[in-house]
N, CA, C, O and CB atoms as a CASP TS submission, in Angstrom:
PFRMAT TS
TARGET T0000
AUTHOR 0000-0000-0000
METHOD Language model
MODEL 1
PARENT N/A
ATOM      1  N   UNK     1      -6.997   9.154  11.223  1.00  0.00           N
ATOM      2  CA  UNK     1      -7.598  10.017  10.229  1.00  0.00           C
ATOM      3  C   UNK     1      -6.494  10.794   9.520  1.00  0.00           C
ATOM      4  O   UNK     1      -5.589  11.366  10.128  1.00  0.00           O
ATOM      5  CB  UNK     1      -8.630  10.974  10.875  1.00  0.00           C
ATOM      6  N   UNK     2      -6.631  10.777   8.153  1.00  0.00           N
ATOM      7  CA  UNK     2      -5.906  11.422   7.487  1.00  0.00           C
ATOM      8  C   UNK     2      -5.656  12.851   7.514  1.00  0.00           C
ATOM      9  O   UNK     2      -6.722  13.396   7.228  1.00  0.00           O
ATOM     10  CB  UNK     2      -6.193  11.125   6.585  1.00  0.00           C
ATOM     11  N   UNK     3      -4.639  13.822   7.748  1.00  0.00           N
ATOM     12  CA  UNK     3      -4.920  15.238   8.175  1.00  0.00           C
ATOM     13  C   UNK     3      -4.330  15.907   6.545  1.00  0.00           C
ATOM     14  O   UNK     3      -3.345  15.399   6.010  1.00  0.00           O
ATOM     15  CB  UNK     3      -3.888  15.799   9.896  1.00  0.00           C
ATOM     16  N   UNK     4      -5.014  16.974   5.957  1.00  0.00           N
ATOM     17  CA  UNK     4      -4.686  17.756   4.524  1.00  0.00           C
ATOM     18  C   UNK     4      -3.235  18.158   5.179  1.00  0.00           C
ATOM     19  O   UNK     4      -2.887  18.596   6.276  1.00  0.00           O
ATOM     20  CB  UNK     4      -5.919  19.319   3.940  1.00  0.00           C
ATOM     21  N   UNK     5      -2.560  17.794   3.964  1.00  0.00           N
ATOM     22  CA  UNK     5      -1.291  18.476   3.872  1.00  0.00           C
ATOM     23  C   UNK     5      -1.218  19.559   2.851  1.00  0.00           C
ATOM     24  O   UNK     5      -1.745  19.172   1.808  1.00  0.00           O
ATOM     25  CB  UNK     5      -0.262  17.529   3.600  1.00  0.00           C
ATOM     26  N   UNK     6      -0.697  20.932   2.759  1.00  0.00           N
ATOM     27  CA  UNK     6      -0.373  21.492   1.503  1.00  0.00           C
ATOM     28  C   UNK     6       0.626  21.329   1.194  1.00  0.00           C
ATOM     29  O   UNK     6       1.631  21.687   1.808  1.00  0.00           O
ATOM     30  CB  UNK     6      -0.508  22.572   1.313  1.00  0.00           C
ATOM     31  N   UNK     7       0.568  20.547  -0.188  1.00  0.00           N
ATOM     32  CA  UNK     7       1.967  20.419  -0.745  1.00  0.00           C
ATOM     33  C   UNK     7       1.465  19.556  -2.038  1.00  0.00           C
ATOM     34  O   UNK     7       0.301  19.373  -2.394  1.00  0.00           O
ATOM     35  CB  UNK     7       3.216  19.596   0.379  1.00  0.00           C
ATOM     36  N   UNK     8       2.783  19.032  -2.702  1.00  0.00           N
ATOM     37  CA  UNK     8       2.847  18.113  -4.137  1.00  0.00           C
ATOM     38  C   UNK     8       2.797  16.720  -3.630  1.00  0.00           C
ATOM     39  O   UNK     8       3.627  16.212  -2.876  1.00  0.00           O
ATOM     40  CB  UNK     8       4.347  18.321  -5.148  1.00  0.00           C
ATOM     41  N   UNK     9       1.838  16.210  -4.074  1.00  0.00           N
ATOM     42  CA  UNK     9       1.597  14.821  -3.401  1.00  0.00           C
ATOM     43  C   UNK     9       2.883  13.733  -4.858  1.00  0.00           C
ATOM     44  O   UNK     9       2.846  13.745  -6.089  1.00  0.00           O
ATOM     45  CB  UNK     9      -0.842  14.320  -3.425  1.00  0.00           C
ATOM     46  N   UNK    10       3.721  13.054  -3.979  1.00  0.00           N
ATOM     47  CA  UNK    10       4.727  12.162  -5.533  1.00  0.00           C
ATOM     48  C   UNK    10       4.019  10.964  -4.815  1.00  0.00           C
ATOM     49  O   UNK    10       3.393  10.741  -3.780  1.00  0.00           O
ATOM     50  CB  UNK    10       7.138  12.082  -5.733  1.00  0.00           C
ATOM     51  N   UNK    11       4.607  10.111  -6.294  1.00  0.00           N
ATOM     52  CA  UNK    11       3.868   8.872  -6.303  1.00  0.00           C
ATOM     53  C   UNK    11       5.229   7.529  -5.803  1.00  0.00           C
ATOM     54  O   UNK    11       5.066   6.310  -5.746  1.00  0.00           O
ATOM     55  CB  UNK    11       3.081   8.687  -8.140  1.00  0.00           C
ATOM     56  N   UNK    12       6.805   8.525  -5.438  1.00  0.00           N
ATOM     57  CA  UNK    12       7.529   8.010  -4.557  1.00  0.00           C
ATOM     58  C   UNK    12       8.806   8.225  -4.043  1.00  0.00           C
ATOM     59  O   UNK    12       9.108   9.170  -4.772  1.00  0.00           O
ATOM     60  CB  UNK    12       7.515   7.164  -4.808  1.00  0.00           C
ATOM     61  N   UNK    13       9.928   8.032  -3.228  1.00  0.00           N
ATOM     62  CA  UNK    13      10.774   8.915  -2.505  1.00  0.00           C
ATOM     63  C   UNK    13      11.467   7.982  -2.017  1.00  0.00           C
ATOM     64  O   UNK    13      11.130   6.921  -1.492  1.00  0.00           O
ATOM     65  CB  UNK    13      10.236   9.871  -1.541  1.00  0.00           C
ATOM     66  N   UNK    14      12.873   8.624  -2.304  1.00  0.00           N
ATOM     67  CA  UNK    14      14.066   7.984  -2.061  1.00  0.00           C
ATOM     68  C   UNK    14      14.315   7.815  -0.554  1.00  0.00           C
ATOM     69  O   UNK    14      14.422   8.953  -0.098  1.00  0.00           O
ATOM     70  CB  UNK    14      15.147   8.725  -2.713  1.00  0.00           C
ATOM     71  N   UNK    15      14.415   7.162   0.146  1.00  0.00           N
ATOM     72  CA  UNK    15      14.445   7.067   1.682  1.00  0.00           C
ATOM     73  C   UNK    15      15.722   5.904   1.929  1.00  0.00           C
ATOM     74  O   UNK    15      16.078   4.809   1.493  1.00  0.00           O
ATOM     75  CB  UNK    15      12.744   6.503   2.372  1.00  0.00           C
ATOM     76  N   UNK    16      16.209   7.103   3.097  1.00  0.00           N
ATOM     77  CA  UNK    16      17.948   6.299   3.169  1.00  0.00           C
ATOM     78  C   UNK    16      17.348   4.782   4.345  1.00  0.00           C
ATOM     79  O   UNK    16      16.773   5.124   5.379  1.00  0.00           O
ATOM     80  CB  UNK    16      19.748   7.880   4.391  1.00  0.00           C
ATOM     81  N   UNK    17      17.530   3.281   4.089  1.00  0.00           N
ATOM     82  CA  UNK    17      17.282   2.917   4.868  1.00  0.00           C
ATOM     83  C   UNK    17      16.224   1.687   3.810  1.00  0.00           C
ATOM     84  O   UNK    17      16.239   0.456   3.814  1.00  0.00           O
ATOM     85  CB  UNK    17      16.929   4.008   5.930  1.00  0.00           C
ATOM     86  N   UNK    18      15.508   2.529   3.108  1.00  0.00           N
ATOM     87  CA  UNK    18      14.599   1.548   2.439  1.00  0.00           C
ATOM     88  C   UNK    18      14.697   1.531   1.049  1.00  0.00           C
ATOM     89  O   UNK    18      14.094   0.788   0.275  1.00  0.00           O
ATOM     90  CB  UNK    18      13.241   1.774   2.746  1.00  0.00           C
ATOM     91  N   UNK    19      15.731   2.656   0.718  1.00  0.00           N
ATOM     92  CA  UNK    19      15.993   2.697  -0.975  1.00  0.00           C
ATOM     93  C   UNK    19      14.649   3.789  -1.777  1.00  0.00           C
ATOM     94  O   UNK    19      14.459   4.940  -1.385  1.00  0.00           O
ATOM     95  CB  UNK    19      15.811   0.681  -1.703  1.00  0.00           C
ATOM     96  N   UNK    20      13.888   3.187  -2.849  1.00  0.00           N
ATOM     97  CA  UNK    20      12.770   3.549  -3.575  1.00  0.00           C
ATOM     98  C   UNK    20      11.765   3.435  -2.936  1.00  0.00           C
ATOM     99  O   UNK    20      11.062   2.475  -3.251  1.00  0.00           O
ATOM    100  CB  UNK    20      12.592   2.975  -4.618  1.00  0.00           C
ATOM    101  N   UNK    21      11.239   4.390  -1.727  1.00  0.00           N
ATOM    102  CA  UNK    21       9.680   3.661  -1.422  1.00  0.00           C
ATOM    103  C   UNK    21       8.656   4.319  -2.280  1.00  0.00           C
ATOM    104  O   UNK    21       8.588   5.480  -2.683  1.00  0.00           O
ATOM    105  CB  UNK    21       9.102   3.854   0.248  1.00  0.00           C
ATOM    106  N   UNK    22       7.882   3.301  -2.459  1.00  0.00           N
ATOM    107  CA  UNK    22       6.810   3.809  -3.016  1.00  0.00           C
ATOM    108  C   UNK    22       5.492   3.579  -2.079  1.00  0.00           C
ATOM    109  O   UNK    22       5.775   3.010  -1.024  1.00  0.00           O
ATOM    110  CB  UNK    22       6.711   3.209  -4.375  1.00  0.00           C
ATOM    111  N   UNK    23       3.840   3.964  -2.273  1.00  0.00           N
ATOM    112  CA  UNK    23       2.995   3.570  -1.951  1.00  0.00           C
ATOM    113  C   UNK    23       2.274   1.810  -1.656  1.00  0.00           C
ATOM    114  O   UNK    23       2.029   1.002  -2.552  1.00  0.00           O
ATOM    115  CB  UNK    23       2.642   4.287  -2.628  1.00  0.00           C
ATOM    116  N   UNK    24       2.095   1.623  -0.378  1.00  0.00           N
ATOM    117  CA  UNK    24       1.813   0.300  -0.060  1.00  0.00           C
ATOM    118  C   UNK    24       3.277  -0.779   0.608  1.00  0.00           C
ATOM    119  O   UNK    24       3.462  -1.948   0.947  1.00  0.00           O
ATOM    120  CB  UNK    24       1.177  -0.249  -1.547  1.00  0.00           C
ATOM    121  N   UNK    25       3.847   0.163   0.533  1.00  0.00           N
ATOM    122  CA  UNK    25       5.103  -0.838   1.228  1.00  0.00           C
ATOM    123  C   UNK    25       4.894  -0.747   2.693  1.00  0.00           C
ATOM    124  O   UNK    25       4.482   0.074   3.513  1.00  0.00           O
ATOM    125  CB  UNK    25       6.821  -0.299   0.886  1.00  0.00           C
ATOM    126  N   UNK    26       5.308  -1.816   2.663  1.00  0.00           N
ATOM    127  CA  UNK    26       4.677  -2.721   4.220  1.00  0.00           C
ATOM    128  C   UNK    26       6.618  -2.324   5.327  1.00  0.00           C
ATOM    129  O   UNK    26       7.690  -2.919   5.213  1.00  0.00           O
ATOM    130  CB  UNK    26       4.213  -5.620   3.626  1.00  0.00           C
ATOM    131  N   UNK    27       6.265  -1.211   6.181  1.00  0.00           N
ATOM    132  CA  UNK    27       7.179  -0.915   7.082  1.00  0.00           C
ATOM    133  C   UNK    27       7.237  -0.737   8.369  1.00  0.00           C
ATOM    134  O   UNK    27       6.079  -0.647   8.779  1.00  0.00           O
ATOM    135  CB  UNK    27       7.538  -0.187   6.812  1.00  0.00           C
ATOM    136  N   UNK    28       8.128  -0.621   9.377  1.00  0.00           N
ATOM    137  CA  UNK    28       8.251  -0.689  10.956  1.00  0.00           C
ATOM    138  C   UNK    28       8.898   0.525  11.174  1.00  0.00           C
ATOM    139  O   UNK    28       9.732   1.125  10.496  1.00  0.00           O
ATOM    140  CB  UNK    28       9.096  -1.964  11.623  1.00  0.00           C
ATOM    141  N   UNK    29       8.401   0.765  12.171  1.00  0.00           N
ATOM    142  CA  UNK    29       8.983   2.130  12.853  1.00  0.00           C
ATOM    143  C   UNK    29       9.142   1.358  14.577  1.00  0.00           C
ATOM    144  O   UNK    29       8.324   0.653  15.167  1.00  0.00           O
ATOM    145  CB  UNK    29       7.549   3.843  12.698  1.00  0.00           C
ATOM    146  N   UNK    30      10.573   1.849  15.043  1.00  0.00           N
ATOM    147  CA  UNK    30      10.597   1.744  16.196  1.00  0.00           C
ATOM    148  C   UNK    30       9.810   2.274  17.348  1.00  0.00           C
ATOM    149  O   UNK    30      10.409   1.903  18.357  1.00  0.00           O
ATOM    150  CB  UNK    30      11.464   1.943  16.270  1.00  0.00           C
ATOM    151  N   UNK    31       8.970   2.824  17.615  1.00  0.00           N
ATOM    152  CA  UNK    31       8.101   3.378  17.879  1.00  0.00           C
ATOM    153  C   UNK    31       6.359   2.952  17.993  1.00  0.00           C
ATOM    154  O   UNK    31       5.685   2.543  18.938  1.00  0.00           O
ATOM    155  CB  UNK    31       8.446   4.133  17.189  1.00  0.00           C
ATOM    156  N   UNK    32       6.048   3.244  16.649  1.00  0.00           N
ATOM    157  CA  UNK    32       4.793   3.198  16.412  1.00  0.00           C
ATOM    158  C   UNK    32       4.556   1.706  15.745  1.00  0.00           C
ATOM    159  O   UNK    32       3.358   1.465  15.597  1.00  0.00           O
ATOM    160  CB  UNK    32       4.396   4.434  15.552  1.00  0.00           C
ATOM    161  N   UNK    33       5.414   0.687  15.326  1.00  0.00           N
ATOM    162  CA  UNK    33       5.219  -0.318  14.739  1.00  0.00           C
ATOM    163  C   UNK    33       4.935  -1.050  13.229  1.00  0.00           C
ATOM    164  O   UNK    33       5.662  -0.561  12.365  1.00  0.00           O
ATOM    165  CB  UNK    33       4.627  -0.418  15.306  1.00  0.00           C
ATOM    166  N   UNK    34       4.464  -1.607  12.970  1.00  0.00           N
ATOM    167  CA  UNK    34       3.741  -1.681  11.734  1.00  0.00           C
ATOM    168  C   UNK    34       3.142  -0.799  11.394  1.00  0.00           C
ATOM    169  O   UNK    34       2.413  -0.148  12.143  1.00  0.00           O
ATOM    170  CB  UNK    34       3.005  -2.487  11.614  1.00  0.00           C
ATOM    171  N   UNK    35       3.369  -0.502   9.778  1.00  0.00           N
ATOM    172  CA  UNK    35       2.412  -0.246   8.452  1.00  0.00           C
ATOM    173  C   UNK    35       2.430   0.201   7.911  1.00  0.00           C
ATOM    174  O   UNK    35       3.442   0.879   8.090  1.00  0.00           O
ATOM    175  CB  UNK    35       1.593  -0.027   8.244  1.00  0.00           C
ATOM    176  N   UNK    36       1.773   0.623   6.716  1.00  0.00           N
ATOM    177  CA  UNK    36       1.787   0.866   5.433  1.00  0.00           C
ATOM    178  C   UNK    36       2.068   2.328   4.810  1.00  0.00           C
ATOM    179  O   UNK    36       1.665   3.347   5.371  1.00  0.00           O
ATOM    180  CB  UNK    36       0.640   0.419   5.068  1.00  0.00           C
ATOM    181  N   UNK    37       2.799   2.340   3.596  1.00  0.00           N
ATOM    182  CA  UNK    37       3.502   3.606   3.211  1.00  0.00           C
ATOM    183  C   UNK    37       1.729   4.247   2.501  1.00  0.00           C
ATOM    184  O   UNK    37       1.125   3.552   1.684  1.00  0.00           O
ATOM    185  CB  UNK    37       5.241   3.290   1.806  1.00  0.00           C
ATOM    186  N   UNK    38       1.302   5.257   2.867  1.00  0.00           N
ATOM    187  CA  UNK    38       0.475   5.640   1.939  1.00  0.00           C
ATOM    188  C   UNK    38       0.221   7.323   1.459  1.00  0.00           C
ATOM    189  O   UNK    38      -0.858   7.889   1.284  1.00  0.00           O
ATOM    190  CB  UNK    38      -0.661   5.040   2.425  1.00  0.00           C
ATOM    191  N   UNK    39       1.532   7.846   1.331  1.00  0.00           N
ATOM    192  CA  UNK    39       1.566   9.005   0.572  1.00  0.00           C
ATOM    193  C   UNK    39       2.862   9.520   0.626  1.00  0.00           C
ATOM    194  O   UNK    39       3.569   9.195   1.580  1.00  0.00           O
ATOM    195  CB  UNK    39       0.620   9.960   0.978  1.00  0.00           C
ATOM    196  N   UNK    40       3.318  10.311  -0.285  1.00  0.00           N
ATOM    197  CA  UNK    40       4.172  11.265   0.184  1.00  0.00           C
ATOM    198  C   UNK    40       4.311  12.448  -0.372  1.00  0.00           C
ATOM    199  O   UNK    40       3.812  12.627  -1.483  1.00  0.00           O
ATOM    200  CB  UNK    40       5.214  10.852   0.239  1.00  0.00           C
ATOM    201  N   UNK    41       4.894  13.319   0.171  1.00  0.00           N
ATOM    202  CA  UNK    41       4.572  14.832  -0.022  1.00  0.00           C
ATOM    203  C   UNK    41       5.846  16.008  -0.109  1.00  0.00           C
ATOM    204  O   UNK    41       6.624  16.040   0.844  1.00  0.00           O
ATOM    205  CB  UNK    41       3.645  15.215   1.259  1.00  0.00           C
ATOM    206  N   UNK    42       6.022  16.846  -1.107  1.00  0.00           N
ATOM    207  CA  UNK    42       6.831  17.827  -0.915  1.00  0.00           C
ATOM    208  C   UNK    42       6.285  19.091  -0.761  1.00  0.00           C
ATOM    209  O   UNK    42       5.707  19.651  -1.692  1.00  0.00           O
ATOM    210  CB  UNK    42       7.639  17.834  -1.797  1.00  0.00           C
ATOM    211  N   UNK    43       6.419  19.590   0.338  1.00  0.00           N
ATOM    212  CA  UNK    43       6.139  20.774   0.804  1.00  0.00           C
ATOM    213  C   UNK    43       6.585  21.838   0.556  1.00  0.00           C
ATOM    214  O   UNK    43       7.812  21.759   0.617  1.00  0.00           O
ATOM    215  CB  UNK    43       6.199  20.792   1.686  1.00  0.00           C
ATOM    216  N   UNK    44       6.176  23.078   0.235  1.00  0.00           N
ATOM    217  CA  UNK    44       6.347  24.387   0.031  1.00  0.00           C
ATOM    218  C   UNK    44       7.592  24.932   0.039  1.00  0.00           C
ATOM    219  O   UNK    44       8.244  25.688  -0.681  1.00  0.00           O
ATOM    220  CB  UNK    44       5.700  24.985   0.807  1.00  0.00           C
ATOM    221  N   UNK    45       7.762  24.241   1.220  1.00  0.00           N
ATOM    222  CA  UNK    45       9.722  24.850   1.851  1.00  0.00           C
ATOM    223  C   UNK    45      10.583  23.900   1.692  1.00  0.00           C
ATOM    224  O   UNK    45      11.752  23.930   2.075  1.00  0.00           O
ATOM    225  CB  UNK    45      10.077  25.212   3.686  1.00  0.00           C
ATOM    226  N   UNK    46      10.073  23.072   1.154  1.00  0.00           N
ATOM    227  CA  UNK    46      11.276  22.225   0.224  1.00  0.00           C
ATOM    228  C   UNK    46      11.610  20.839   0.924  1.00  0.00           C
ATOM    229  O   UNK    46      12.274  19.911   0.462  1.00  0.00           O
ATOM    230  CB  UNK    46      12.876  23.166   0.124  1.00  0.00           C
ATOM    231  N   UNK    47      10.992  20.933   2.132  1.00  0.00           N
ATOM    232  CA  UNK    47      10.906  19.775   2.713  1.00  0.00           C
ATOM    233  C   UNK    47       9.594  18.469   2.444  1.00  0.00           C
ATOM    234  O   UNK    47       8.422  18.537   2.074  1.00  0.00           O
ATOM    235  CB  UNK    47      10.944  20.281   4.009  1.00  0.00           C
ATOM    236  N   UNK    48      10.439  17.404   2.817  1.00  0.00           N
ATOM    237  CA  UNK    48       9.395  15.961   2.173  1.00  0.00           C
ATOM    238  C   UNK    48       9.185  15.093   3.328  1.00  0.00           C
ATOM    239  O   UNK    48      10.033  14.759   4.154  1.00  0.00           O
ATOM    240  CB  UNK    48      10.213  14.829   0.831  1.00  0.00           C
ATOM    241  N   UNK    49       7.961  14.770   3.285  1.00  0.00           N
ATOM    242  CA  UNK    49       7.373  13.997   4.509  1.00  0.00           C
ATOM    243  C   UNK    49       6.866  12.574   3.846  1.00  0.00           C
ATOM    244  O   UNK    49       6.602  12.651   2.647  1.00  0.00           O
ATOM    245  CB  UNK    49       6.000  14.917   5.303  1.00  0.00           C
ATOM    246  N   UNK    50       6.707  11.377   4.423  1.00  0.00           N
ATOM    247  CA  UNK    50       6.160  10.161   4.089  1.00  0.00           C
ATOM    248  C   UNK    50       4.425  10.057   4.913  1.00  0.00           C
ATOM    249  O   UNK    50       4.331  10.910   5.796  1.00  0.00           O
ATOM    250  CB  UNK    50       7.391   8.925   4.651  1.00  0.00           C
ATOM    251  N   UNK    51       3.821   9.649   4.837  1.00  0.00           N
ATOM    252  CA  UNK    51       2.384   9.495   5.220  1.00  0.00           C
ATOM    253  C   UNK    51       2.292   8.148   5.383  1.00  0.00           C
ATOM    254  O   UNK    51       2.054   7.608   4.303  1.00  0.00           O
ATOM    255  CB  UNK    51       1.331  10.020   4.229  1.00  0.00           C
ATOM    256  N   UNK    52       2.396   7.276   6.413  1.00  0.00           N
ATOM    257  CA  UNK    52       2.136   6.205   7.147  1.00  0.00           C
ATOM    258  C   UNK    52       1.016   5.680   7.574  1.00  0.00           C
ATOM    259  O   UNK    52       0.374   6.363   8.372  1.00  0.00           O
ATOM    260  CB  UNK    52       2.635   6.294   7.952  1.00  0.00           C
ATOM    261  N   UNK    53       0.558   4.551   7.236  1.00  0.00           N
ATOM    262  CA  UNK    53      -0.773   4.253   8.693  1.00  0.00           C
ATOM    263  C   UNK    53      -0.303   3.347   9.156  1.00  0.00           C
ATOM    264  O   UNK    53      -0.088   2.325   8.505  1.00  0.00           O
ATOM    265  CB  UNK    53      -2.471   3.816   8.486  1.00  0.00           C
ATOM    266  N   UNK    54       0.026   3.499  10.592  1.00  0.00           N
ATOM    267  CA  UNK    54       0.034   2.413  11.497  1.00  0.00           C
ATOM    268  C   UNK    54      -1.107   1.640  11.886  1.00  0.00           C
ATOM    269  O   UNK    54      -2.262   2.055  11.794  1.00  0.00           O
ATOM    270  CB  UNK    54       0.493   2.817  12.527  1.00  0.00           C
ATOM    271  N   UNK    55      -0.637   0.041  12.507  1.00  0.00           N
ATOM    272  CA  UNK    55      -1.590  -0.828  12.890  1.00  0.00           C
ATOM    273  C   UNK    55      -2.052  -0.420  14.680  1.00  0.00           C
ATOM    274  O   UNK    55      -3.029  -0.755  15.349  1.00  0.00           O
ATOM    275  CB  UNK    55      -0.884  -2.432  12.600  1.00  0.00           C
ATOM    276  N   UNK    56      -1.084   0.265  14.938  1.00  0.00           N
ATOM    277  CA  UNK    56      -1.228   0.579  16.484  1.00  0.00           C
ATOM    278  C   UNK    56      -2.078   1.962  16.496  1.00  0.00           C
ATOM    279  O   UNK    56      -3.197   1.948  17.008  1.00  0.00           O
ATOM    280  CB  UNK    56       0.394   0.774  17.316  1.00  0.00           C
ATOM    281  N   UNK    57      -1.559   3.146  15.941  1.00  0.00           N
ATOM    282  CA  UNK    57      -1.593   4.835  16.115  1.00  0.00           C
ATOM    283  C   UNK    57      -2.466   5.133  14.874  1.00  0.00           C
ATOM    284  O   UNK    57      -3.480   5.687  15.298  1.00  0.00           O
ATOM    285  CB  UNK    57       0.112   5.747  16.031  1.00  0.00           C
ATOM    286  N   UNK    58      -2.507   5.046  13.929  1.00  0.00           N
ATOM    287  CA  UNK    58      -3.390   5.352  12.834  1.00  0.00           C
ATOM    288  C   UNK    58      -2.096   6.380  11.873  1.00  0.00           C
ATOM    289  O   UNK    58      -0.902   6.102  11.770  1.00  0.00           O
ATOM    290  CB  UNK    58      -5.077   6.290  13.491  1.00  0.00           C
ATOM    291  N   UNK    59      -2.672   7.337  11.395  1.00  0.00           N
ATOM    292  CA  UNK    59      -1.826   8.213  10.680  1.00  0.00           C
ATOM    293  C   UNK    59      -1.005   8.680  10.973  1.00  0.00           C
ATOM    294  O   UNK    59      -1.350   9.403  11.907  1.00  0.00           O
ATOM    295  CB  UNK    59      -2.133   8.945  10.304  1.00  0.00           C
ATOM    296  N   UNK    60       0.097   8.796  10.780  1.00  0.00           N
ATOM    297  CA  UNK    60       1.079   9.773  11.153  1.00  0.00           C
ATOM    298  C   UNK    60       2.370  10.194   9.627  1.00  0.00           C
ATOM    299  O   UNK    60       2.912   9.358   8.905  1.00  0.00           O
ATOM    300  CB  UNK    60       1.899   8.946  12.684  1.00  0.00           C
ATOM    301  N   UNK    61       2.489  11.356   9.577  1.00  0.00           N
ATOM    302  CA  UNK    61       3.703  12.277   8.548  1.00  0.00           C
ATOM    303  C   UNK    61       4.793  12.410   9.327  1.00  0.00           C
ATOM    304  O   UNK    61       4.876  13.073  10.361  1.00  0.00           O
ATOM    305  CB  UNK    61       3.306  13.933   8.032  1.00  0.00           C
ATOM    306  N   UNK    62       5.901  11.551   8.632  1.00  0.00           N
ATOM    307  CA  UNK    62       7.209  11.566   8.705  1.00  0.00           C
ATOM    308  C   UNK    62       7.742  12.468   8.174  1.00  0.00           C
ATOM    309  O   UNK    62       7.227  13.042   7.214  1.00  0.00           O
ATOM    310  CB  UNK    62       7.708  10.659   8.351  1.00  0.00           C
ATOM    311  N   UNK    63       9.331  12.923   8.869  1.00  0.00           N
ATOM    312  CA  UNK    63      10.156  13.608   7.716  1.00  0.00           C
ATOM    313  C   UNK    63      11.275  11.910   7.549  1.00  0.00           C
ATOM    314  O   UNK    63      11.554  11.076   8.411  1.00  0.00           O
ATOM    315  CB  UNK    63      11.228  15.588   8.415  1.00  0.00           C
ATOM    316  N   UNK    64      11.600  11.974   6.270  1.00  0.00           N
ATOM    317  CA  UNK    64      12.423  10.987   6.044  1.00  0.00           C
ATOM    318  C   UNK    64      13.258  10.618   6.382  1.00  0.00           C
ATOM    319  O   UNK    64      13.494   9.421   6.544  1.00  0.00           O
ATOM    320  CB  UNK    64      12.683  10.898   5.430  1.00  0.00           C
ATOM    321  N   UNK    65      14.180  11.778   6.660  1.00  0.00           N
ATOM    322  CA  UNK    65      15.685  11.634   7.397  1.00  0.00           C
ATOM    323  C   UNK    65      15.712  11.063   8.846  1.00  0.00           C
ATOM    324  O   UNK    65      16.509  10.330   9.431  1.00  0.00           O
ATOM    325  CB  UNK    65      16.401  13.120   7.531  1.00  0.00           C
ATOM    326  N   UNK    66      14.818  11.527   9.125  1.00  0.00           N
ATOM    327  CA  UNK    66      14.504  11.261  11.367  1.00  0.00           C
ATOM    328  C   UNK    66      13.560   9.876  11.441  1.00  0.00           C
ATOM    329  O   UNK    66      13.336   9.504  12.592  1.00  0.00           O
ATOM    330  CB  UNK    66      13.038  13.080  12.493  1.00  0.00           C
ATOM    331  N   UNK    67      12.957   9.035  10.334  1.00  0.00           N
ATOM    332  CA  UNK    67      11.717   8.223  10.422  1.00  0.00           C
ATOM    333  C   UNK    67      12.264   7.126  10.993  1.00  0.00           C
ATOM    334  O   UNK    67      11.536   6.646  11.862  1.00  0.00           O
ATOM    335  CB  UNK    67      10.932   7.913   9.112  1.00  0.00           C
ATOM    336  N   UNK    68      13.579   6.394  10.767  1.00  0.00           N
ATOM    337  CA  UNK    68      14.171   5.214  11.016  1.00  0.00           C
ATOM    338  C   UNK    68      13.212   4.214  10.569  1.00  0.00           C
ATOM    339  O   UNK    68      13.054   3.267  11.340  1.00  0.00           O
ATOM    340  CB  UNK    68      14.574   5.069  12.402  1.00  0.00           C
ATOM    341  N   UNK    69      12.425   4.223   9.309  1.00  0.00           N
ATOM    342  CA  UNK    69      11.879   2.988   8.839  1.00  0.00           C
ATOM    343  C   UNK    69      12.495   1.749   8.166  1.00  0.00           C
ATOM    344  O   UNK    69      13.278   1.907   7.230  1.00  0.00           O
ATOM    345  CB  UNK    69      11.092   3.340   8.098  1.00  0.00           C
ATOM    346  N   UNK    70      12.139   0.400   8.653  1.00  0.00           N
ATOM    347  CA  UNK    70      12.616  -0.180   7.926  1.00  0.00           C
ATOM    348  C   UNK    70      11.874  -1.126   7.861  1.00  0.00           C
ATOM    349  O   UNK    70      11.064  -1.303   8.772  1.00  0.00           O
ATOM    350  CB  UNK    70      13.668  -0.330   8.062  1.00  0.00           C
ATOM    351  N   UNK    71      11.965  -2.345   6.336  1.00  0.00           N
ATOM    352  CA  UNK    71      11.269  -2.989   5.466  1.00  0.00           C
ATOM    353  C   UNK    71      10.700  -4.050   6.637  1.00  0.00           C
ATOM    354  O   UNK    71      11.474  -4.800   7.231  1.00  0.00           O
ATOM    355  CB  UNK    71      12.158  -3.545   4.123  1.00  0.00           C
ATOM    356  N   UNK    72       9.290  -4.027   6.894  1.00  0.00           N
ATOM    357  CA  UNK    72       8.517  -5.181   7.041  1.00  0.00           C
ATOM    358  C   UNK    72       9.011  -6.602   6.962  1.00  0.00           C
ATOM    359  O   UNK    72       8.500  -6.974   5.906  1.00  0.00           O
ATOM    360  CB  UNK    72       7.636  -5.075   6.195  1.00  0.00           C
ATOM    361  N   UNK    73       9.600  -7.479   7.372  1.00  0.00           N
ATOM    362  CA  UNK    73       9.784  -8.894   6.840  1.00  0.00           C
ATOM    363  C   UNK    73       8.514  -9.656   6.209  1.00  0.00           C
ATOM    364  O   UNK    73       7.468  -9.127   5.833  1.00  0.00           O
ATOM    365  CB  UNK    73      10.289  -9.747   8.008  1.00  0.00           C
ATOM    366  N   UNK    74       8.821 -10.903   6.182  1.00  0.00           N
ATOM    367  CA  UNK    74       7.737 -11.567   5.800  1.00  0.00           C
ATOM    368  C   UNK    74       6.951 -12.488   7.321  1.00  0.00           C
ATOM    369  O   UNK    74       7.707 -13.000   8.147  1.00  0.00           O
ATOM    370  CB  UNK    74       8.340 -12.582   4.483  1.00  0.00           C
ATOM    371  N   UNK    75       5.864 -12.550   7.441  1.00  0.00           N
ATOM    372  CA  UNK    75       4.794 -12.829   8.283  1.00  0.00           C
ATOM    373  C   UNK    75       5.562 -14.125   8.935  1.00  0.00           C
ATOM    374  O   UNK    75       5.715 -15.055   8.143  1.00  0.00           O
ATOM    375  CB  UNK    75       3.242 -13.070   7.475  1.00  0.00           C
ATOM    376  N   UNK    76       6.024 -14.305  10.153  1.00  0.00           N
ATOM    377  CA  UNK    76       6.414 -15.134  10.701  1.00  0.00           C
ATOM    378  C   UNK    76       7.942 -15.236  10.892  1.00  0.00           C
ATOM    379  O   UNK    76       8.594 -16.086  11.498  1.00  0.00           O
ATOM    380  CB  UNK    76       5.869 -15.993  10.195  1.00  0.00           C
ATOM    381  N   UNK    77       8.289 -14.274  10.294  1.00  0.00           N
ATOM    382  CA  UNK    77       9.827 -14.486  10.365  1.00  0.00           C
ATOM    383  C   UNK    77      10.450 -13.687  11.571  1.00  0.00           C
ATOM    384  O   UNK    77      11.661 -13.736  11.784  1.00  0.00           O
ATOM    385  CB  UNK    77      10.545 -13.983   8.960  1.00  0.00           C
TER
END
């Protein structure tokens, strides 16, 4: 479930690791696994979080710097 964030929702964010992400990019987290980029946010105090849904955990808000995401391959590879 999606939890309200207050903040400026952008439509995308420079992330060291994946370059330009934008919404719908298909990513892995060591951790939580697969899935999909679906928001991101700058917050009040100047800090920026990514909004994820995993295939395992469901939602979870990243900060960018600590996320270690990286690009999805293609299905079988």
């Amino acid at each position: 479930m999606k939890k309200s964030i207050e903040g400026v929702e952008l439509e995308s964010l420079e992330v060291s690791g994946l370059g330009l992400a934008t919404k719908g990019l298909a990513v892995v987290h060591p951790l939580f696994g697969s899935g999909k980029i679906v928001a991101f946010f700058a917050l009040p105090n100047g800090m920026k979080t990514i909004g994820v849904e995993f295939e395992s955990c469901g939602y979870k808000a990243l900060v960018p710097e600590y996320a270690k995401l990286t690009l999805q391959g293609p299905a079988g590879a």
